[in-house]
C-alpha positions in Angstrom: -71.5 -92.8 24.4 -71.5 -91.1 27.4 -75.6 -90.8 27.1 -76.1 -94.8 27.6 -73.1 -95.0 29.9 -75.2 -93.5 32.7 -78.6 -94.3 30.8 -78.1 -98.0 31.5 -77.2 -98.5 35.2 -79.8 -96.2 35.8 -82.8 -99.2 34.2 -80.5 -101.4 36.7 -81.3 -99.6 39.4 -85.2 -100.2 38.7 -84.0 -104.1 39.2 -82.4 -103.9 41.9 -85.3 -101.5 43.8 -87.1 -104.5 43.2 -84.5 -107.2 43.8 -84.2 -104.9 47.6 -88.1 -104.8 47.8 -87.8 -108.7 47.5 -85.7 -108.7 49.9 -87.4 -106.7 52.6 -91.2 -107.7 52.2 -91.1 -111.3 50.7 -87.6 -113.2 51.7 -87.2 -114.3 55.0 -84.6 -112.5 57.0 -81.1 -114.6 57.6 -79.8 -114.9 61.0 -75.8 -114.5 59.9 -74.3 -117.6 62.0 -71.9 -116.1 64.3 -68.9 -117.5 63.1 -69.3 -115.3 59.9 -67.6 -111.4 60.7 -70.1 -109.0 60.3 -67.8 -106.8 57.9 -68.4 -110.2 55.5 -71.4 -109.4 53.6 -70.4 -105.9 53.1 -67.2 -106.8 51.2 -68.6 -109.9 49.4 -71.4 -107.3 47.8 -68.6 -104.7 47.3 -66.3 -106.8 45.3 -68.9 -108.9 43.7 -70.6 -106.0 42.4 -67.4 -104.3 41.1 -66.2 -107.3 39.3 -69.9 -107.9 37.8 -70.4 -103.8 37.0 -66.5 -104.0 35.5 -67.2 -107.1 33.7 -70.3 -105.5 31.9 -68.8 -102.4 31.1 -65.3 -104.1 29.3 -67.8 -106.1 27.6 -70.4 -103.6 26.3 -67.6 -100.9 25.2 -65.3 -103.2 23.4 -65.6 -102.3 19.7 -68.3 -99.6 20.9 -65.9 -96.2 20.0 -66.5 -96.6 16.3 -69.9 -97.5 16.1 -71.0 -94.7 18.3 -69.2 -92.1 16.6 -71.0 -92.9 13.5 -74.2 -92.9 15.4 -73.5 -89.7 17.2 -72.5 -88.6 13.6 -68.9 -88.0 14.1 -67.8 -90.4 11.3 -69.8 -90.5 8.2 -70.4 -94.2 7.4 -69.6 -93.8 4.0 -66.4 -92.9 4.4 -65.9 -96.8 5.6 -64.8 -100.1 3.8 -68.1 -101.7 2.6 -66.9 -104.7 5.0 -67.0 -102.4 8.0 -70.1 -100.7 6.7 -71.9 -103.8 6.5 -70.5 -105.4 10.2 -71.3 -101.3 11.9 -74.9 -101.4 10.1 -75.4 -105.1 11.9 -74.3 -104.4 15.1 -76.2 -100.7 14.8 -79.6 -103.0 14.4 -78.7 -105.6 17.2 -77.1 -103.6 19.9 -79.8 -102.8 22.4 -80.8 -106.6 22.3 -76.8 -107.5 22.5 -76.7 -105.1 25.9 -79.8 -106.6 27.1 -78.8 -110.2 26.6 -75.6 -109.3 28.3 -77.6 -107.4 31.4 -79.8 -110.4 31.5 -76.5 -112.5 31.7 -75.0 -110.2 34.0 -78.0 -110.4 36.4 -78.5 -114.5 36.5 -74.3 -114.4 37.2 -75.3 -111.9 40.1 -78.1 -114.8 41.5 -75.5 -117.7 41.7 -72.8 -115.2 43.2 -75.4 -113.8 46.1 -77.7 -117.0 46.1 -75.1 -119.5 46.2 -71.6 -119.0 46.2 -71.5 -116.5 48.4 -72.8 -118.8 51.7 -70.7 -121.5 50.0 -67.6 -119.3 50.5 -68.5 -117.6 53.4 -68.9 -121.7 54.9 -65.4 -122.8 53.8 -63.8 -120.0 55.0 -65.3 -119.2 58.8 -66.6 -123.1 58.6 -70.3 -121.6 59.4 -73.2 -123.6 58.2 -74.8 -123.2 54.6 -78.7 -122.1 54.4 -80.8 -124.9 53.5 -81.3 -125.2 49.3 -84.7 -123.3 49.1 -83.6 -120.4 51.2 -80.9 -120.4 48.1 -82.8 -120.7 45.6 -85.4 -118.1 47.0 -82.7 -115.6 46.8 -81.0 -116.8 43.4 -84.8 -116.0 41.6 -85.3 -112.8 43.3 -82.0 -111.6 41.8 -81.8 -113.4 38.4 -85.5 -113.3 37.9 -87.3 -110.6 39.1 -84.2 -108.0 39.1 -82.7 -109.4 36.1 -86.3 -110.3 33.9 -87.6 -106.7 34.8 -84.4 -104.7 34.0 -83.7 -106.7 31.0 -87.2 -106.1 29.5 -87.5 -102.4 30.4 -84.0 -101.9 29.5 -84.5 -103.3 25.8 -87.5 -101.9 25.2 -86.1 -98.2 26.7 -82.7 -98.6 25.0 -84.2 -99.7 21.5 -86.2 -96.4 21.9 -83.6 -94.3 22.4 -81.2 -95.8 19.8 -83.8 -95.8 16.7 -83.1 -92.3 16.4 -79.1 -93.0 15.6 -80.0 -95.8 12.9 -80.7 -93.2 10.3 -77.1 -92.2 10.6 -75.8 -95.7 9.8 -78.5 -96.3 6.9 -78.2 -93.0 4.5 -80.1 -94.9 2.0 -82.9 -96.4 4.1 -81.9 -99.5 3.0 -82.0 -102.3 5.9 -83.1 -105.1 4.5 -80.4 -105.6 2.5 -78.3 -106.5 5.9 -78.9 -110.2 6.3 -77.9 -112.6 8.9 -79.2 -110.1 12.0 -82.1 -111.2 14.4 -85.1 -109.5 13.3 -87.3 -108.9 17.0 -90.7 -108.5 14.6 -93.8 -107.4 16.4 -94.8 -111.2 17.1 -91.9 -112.0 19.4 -92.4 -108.9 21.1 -95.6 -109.6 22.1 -94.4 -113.1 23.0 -91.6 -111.8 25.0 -93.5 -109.8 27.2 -96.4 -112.3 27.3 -93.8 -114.3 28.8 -91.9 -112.0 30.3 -95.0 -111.4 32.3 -95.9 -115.3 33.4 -92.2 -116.4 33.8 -91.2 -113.7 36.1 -94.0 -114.2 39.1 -95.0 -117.8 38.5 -91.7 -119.0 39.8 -91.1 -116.8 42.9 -94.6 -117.7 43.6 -94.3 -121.6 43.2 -91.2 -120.9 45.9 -93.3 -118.6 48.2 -95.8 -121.3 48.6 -93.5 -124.4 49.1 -91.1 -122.6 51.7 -94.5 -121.8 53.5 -96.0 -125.5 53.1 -92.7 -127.2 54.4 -92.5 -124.2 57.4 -96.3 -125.5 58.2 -95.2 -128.9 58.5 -93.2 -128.3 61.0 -95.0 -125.6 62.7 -97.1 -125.7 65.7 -100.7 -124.4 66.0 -99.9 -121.5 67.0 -97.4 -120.7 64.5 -99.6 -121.8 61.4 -101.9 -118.9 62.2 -98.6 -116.4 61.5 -97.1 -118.4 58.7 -100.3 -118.4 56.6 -100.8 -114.3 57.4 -97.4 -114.0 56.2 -97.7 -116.3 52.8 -101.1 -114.1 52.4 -99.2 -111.0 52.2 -96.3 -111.9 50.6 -98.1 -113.1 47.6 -100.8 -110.5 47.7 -96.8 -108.2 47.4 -95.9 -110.3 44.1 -99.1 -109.9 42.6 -99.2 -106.0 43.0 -95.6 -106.4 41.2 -96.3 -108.6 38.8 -99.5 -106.2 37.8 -96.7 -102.6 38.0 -94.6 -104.6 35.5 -97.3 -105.9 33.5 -98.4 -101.7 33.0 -95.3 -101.1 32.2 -93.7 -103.6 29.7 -97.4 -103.3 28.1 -96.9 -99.1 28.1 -93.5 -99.5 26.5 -95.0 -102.3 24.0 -97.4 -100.1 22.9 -95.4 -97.3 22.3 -92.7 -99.2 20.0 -95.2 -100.0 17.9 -97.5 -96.8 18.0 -94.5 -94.5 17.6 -93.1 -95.7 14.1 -97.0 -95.9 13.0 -97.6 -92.3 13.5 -94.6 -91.3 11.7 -95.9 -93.2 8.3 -99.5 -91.9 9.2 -97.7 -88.1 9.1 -96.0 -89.2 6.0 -99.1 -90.4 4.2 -100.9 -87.2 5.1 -98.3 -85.2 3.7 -98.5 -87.4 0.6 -102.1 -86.6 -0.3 -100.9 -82.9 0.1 -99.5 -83.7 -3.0 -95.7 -83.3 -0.9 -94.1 -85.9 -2.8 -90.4 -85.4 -0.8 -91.5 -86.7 2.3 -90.2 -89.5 3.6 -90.3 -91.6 6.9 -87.6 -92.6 9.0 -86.8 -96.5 9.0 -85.1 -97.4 12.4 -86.0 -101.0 12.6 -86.0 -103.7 10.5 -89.1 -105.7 11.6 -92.8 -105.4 10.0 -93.0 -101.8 10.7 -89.4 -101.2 9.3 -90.0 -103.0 5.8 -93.6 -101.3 5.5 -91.9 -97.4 5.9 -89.0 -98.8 3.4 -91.5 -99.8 0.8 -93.6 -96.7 1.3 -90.2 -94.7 0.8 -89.9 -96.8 -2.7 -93.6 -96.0 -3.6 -93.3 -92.2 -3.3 -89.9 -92.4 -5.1 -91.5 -93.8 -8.1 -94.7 -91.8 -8.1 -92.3 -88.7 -7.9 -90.1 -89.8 -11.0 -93.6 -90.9 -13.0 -94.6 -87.3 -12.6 
């Protein structure tokens, strides 16, 4: 448990080097009205952050103890109620997408609390002036969006990696498909995630990149149009080179999900026409992939009983 204890805040720091990145090269800096103590921001982030990292972490551990000490092999499934058998094997096949739905939750919460509330609370209490909505908004999609879509994607796709190799330990038998009632990620929504994944993350940032610069034209001199238009230039020409590191990246850890388990049945069929009729593959997912290395598990069980 330790292992994905550090293991997971460190694909959130990936986020938030791009969240910062935002930050520096593509939002506009925020002159802090001078009503607002300058010690403010500091402890807003600090306390904000704690509550959002404790949050996550009471979350993610409650009812984790058990679970990873059968995956960690500590406690031998069998020796378990069929009712807790059958809840441990469910929540051994859905937790890397539970922990990145909750990260992806965890990260959108973060947006409103910097994006909004934060200049909302900072008003009421020093009675400063709130930024206008886009400059909000700006900030709530670099943090939800591009912090939150990039470390939830890696993160699942990382995580599920890593944890295929405990799901052996909660299936003696092999037999997943017999748990029902679980969200089955196949091959086709992975591909749609990350197609989307892809498209959803830039399009929106870029949308407001444009439209901040449009309206600052508008009420720009000639002078100043010059500038603003360099500026929009490199700012997008920033979100692209992002958007095409990500793309690399979620399409590299596609791949590999898919390749991975492929290999091991290709292994397993080679060993087969060796006429090694004990081999079997691994199942440690229970999409396409999953129910293909279960049936070729059946086939060499009943070619080796026909002999």
């Amino acid at each position: 448990m330790k292992k994905f204890s550090v293991f997971i805040p460190l694909v959130n720091i990936i986020g938030a080097i791009f969240t910062f990145l935002y930050f520096v090269f593509i939002l506009p800096a925020y002159e802090i009205p001078s009503e607002i103590p300058e010690y403010f921001d500091l402890l807003y982030f600090v306390i904000a952050t704690s509550i959002l990292t404790l949050g996550f972490f009471l979350f993610t551990r409650k009812s984790l103890k058990t679970l990873f000490e059968i995956a960690y092999g500590n406690l031998d499934i069998k020796t378990l109620e069929q009712s807790e058998i059958y809840r441990f094997q469910a929540s051994a096949l859905q937790y890397p997408l539970i922990v990145s739905i909750v990260t992806f939750v965890a990260w959108i919460t973060a947006g409103f609390i910097f994006g909004f509330m934060q200049h909302i609370i900072a008003a009421k209490i020093f009675q400063a002036k709130i930024p206008d909505l886009i400059f909000c908004l700006r900030r709530f999609l670099g943090i939800s969006l591009l912090g939150g879509g990039i470390t939830t994607m890696i993160l699942y796709f990382v995580l599920e990696s890593a944890w295929r190799s405990y799901i052996p330990n909660f299936f003696p038998d092999g037999n997943l498909s017999h748990v029902k009632h679980v969200f089955k990620l196949n091959v086709q929504k992975r591909f749609l995630i990350v197609f989307l994944g892809i498209t959803c993350i830039p399009f929106p940032i870029i949308g407001m990149t444009i439209y901040s610069k449009v309206m600052a034209l508008n009420m720009a001199d000639a002078i100043k149009r010059g500038h603003i238009i360099s500026s929009m230039v490199g700012e997008l020409v920033f979100i692209i080179a992002v958007s095409l590191a990500i793309s690399l990246i979620l399409a590299y850890l596609l791949s590999k999900s898919i390749s991975v388990p492929l290999l091991r049945i290709k292994d397993a069929i080679k060993e087969v026409e060796n006429n090694n009729f004990n081999t079997r593959v691994e199942i440690v997912s229970n999409d396409e992939i999953g129910e293909v290395a279960e049936g070729f598990n059946l086939m060499i069980k009943s070619l080796k009983e026909s002999q």
